[in-house]
N, C-alpha and C positions, 0 to 999 in steps of 0.2 A: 504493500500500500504506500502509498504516496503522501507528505503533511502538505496540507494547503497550498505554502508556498512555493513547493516544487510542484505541484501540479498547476498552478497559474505560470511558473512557467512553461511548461508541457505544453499546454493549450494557450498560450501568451493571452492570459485575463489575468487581470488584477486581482488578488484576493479578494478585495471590498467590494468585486462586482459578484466575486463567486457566491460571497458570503448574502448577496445580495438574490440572487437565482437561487439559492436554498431558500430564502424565505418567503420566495414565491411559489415554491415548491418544482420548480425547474430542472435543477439538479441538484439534488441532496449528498453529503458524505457519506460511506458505507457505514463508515465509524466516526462516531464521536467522543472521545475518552472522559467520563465522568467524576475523573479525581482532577483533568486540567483544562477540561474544553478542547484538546486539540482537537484538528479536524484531520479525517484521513482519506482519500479519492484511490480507486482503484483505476489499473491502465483498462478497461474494458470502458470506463466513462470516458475517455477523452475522446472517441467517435461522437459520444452525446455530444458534449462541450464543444466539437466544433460546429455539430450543424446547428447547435441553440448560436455559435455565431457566425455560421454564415446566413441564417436566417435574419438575425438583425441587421447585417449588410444589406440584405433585400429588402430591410426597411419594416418588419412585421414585429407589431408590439409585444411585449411577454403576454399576456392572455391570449394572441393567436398565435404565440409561439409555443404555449400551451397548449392548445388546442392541437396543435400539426403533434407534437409528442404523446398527444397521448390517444389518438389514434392511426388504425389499420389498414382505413380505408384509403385506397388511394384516389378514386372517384374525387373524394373528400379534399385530399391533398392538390389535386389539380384545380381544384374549383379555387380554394383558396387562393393560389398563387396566381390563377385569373384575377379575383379579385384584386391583390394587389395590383397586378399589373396597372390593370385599370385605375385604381387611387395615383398610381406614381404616375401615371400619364397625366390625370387633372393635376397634378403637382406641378408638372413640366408645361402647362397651360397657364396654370398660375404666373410659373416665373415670369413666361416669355409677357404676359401681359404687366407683371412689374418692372418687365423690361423696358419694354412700350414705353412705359410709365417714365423711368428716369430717362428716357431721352425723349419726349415730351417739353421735360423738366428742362434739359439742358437746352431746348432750342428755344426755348420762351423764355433764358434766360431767369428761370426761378432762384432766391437767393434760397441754397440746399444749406448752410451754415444753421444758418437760427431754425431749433426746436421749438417744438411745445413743451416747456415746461413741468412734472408732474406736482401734483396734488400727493404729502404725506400724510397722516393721523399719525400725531406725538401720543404716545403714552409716559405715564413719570411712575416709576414702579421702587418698591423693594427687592433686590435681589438678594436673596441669603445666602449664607455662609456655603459654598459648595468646594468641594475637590475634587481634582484634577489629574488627568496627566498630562504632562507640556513636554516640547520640545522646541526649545532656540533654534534656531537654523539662519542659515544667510542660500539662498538657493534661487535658481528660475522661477519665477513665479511661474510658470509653464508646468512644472512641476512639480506644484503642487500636491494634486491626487496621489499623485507616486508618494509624496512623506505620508500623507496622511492616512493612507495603505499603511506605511510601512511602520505605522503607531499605533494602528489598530494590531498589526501582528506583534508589536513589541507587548501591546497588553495580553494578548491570548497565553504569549509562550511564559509572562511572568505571573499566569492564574490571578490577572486583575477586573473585576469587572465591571464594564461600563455601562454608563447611565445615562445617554445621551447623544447629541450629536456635535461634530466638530466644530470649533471656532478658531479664529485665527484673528490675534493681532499684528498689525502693519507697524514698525517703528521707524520708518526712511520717513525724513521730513517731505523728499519730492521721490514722486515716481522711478522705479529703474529696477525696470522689468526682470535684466540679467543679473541682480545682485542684491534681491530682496530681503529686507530684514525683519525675519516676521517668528512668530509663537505661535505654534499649533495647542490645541487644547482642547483634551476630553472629556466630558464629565464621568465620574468612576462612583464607585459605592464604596462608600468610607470604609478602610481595614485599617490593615497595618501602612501608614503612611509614611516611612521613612524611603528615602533616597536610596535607589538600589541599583542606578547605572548612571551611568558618566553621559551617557548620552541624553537622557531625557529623564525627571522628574517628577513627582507626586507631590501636589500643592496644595492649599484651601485657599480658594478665594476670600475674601473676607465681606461681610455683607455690607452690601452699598445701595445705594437709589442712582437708581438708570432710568435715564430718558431713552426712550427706543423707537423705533418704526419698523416696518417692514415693507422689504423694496420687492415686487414681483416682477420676475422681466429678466435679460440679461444683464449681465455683471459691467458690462460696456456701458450701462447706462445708472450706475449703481450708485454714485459721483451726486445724484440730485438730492437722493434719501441722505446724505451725508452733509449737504446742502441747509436738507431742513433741518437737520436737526441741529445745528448749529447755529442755524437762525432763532430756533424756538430756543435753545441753550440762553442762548444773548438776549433776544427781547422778556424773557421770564425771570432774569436775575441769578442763573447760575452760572457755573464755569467747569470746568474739567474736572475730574478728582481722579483721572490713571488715563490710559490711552482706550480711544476705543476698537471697538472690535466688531467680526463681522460673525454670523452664527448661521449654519446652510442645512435650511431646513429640507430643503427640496435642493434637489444640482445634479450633478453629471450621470450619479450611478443611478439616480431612478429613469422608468420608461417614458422622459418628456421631451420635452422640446424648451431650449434656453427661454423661449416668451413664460414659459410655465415655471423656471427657477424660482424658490422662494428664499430669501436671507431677511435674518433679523440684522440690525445693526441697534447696536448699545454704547452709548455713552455713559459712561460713568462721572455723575456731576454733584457738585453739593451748592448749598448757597451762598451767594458770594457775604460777605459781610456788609454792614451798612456804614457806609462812609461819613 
């Protein structure tokens, strides 16, 4: 048998997506080891694992990549792959008419610069006292998912267990993409919290009041939520109290589309004093 991470590479997936397709019931481990969680894949599943992905190359969601798995017929199998056909053709209809569209745009000389603007809802919250696992890093921002894979399995193999989903603070005063200065962060279930590797550590937050919002949409456009809340920060009398942070409730490994992405962003602020 194979542990997780040799078998994501076998069938080149990420573990975070494997771990992902088991919980849709996709592709499940033979074995699960119940004194550490690890996970174990045998070589007869990596035939499954690549047609679960060359089917998402064809563009079929996990519910109808469920569906092709878990039946016989092939009638059935044909029909579906009609069907898609035909979706990805109105897709290719679609484009070529936003094609249209931007060069429309360009010959009536439309200014393509200035957006619309979005619309946030601030909330001002408690956050309580939570712990973590973090990891410093200076990396691609590109690559990303790859750390954040690679902290999920650092927790698996140190029997730690999480409670949550990834967050990541930015500390580069300006953008630069190839040499990001950022902290990953998981939320875990309080144990034994001491410091057990050089590479990444077990923390508690400590509890704060967060102003927050949540940005739906691509991450390219993520820059306005961070906007508002900065605005609302200033016109309401607070200030900063740590750096803030972005929290992905929704993003890469689920079955969507970047318009569908969901991230919290959180400010940690107090009030300013009275002058």
């Amino acid at each position: 048998m194979y542990t997780i991470s040799r078998f994501s590479q076998l069938c080149k997936m990420s573990a975070r997506m494997l771990r992902h397709y088991d919980k849709e019931g996709l592709l499940r481990p033979v074995y699960i080891d119940i004194t550490n969680g690890y996970r174990y894949y045998e070589n007869s599943q990596l035939e499954m694992a690549l047609l679960i992905k060359k089917l998402r190359e064809y563009k079929f969601s996990l519910p109808e990549i469920k569906t092709i798995l878990q039946t016989s017929d092939r009638k059935l199998f044909v029909r579906l792959i009609h069907l898609k056909m035909n979706e990805l053709s109105k897709e290719i209809n679609q484009y070529r008419q936003i094609i249209t569209e931007m060069q429309e745009m360009i010959e009536k000389k439309v200014d393509l610069i200035q957006g619309e603007r979005r619309s946030y809802d601030i909330l001002l919250g408690m956050r309580k006292e939570v712990s973590v696992i973090s990891q410093r890093l200076q990396i691609n921002i590109a690559d990303v998912d790859k750390y954040i894979d690679s902290l999920y399995d650092k927790a698996e193999e140190s029997n730690i267990q999480l409670h949550g989903v990834p967050s990541v603070i930015f500390f580069d005063e300006e953008f630069s993409p190839d040499h990001s200065d950022i902290e990953l962060m998981i939320p875990i279930i309080p144990g034994d919290e001491r410091d057990i590797s050089t590479e990444w550590q077990i923390k508690k937050l400590p509890e704060k009041f967060i102003a927050t919002t949540l940005h739906i949409g691509s991450y390219d456009y993520i820059g306005y939520a961070h906007i508002a809340l900065e605005e609302w920060v200033e016109s309401n009398g607070y200030c900063l109290d740590g750096p803030p942070y972005e929290t992905y409730l929704k993003g890469p490994e689920c079955d969507c589309c970047a318009e569908e992405y969901v991230t919290q962003i959180c400010f940690p602020v107090i009030k300013k004093e009275k002058q």
